[in-house]
C-alpha positions in Angstrom: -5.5 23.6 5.6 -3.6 21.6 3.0 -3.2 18.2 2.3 -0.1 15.7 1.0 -0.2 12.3 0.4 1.5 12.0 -2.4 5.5 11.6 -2.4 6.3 13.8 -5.7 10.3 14.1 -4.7 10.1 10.5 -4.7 8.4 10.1 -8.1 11.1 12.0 -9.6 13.7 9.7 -8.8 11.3 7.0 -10.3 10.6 9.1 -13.5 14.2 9.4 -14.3 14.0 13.5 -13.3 16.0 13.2 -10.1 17.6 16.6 -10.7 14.1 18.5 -10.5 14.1 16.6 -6.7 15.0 19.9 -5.0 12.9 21.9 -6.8 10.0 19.6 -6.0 10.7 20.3 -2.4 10.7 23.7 -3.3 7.1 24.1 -4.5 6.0 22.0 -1.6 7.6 24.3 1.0 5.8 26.9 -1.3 2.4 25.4 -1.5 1.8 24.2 2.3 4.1 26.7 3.9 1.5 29.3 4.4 -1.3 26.5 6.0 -2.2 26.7 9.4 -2.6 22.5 9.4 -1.1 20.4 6.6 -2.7 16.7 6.9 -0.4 13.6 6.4 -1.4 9.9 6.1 0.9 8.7 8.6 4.2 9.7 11.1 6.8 8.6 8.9 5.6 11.9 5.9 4.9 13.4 9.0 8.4 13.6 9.7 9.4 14.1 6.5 7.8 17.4 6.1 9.0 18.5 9.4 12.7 17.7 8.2 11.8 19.7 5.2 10.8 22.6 7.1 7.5 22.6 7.0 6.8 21.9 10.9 2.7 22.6 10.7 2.5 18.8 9.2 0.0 16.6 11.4 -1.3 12.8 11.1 -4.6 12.5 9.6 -4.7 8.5 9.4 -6.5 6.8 7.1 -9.0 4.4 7.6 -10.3 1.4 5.9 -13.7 -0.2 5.5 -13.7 -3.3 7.1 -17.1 -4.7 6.7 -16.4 -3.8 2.2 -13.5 -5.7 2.7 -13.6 -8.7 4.7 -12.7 -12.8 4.6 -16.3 -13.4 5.0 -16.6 -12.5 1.3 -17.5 -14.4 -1.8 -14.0 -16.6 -2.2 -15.3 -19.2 -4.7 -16.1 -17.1 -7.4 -12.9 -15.5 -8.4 -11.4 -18.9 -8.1 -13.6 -20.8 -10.6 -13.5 -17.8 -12.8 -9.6 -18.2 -13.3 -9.1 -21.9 -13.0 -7.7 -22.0 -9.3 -7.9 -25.4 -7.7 -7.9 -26.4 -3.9 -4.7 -26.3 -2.1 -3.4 -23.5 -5.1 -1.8 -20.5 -3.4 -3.7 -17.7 -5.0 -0.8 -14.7 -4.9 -2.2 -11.3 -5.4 -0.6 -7.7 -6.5 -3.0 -5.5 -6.5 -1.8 -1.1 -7.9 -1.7 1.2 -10.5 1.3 -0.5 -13.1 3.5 2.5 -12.5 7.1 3.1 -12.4 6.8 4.5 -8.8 5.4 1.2 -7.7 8.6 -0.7 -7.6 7.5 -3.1 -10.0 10.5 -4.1 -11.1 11.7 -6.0 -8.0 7.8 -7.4 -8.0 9.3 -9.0 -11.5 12.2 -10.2 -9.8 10.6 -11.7 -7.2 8.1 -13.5 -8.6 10.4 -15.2 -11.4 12.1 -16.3 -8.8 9.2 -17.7 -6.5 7.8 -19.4 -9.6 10.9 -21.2 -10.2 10.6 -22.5 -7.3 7.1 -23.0 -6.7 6.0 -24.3 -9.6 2.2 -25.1 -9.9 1.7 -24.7 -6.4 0.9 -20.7 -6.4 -0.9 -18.6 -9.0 0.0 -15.3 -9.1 -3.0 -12.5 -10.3 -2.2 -8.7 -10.7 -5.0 -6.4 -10.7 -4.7 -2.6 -12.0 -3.9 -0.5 -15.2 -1.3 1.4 -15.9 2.1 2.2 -18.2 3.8 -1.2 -17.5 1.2 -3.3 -18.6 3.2 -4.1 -21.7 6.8 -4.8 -19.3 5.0 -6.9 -16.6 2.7 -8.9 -20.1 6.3 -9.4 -21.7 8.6 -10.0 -18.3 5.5 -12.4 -16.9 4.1 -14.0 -19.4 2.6 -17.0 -16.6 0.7 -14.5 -14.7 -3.1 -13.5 -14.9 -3.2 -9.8 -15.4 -7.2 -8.6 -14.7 -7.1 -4.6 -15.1 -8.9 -2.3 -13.7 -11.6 -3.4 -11.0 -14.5 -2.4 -9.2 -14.8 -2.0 -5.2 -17.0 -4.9 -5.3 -14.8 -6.8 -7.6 -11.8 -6.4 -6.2 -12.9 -7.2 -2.5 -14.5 -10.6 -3.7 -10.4 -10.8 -5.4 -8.9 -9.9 -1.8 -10.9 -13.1 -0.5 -10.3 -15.3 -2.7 -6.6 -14.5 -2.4 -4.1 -16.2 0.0 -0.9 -13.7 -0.3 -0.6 -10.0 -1.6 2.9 -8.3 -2.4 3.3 -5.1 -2.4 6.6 -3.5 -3.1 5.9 0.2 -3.8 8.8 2.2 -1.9 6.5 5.7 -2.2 3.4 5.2 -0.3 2.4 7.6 2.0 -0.2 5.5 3.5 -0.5 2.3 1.9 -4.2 1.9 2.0 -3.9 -1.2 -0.6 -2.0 -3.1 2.3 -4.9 -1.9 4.3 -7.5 -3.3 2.6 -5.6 -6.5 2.2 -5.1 -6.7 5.8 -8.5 -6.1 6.5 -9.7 -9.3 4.2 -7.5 -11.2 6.4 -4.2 -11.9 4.1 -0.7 -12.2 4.7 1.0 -9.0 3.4 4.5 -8.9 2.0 5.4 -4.9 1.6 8.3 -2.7 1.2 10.3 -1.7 4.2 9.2 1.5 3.4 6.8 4.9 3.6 3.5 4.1 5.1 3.7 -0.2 4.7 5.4 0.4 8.3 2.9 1.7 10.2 0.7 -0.8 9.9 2.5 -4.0 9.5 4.6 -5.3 12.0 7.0 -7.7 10.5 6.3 -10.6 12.2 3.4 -10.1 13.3 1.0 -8.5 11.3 2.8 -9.0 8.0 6.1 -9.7 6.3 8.2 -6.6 4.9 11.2 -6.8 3.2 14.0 -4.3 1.6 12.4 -2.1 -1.1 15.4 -3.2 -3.5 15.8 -6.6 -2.4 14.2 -9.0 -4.8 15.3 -11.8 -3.2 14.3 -11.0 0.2 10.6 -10.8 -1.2 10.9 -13.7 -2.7 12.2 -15.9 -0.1 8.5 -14.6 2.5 6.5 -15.2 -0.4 8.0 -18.7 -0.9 8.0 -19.2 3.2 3.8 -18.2 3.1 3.3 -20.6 -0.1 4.7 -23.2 1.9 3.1 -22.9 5.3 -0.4 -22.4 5.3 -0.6 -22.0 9.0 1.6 -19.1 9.2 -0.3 -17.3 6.6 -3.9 -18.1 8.3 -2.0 -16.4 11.7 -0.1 -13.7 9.9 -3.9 -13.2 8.3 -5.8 -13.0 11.6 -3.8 -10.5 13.0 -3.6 -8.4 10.2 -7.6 -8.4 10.2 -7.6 -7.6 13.7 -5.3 -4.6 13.4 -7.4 -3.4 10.0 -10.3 -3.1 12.1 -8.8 -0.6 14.7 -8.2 1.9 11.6 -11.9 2.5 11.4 -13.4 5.3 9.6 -15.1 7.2 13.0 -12.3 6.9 15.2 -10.3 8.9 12.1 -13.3 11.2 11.7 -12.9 11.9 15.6 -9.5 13.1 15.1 -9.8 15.0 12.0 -13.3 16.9 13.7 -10.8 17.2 17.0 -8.0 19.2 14.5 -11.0 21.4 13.6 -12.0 22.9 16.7 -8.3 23.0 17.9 -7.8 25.3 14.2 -10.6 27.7 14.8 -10.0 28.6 19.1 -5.8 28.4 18.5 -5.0 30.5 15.6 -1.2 29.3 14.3 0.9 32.4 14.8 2.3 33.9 11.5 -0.4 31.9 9.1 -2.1 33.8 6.3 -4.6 32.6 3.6 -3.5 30.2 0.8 -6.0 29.0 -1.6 -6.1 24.5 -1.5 
């Protein structure tokens, strides 16, 4: 069995190497060809493989620990800590500061909902990563916190209000998930694995992965009206907590048994 949850054709494109695209595809094909199961995050990689050719692809889901991150948690803290007051829209991007993440439209975006906004959202980004310098010089007005703990960054999901996430490469999107799961109003990327769990509309916001605009005309709409963002919220909580870690473990120990009595026809070894 192999596993892909990373998309490294799509990193190419991001890393300015879109010629070595194909032959990304290439070593994939190479690498999980020979597995009798290769686990995916979601149906949308899923049926990328397939299209690629490699047809043994199957959902593994991910899951997400809803009782580590939940909107029962300590919210005060992180706002005395950075100077938030009451009523302040506390707007949160939390990722590895990578050029795969999309972060330049996050740049757009947010100069534009500042403009308009004003004092009445602070915008926090946590994570590390080679931008640090681009997103310090492009957004000067916004708290940047690094790297954080599990701990530390579920007390950050509570204390939040909003979190934008415009990364057009996730396989899963398990940032979104934990989000969700601390009841907040998501904004993601039309895009990758954001779709399977939000629901614009219903469970979230999601917006073209190029569109700057778009993003910043939800994230101005959820600054605005607090009651759509407390319903948006609650049913994103309620949808995290079907995505729990046992009914994923069920599946995966289901996959098992069906591997070992139904041998794949034509599969041979391959070291993982």
């Amino acid at each position: 069995m192999t596993s892909y949850h990373t998309d490294f054709p799509g990193y190419c494109r991001h890393y300015g190497a879109s010629l070595l695209e194909p032959t990304a595809w290439q070593w994939l094909r190479w690498f999980h060809g020979p597995a009798r199961l290769t686990h995916t995050p979601g149906e949308f990689v899923r049926d990328a493989l397939h299209a690629r050719g490699l047809s043994r692809a199957i959902v593994w889901g991910r899951a997400v620990d809803t009782d580590q991150f939940r909107p029962e948690r300590d919210r005060v803290r992180w706002r005395r800590r950075l100077g938030i007051r009451d009523g302040t829209v506390l707007v949160l991007h939390v990722g590895r500061l990578a050029p795969e993440k999309n972060l330049d439209v996050l740049i757009d975006a947010w100069s534009l909902a500042h403009a308009t906004l004003g004092a009445q959202a602070r915008f926090v980004i946590a994570g590390e990563g080679p931008l640090e310098a681009r997103l310090e010089a492009c957004l000067p007005w916004v708290t940047r916190l690094g790297f954080l703990d599990r701990d530390d960054l579920a007390d950050l999901y509570a204390a939040a209000d909003v979190c934008v996430l415009p990364s057009a490469t996730e396989t899963c999107g398990l940032v979104a998930l934990e989000a969700m799961a601390t009841g907040l109003a998501v904004i993601a990327a039309d895009a990758g694995g954001f779709r399977e769990s939000i629901r614009h509309g219903q469970t979230g916001l999601l917006a073209p992965a190029a569109d700057a605009r778009a993003f910043a005309a939800h994230l101005v709409t959820l600054v605005l009206e607090h009651d759509r963002r407390r319903v948006l919220g609650a049913a994103a909580r309620d949808f995290a907590r079907t995505r729990t870690e046992t009914a994923e473990d069920d599946v995966l120990l289901a996959q098992y048994r069906l591997l070992i009595g139904s041998p794949v026809a034509g599969a041979h070894a391959c070291a993982a």
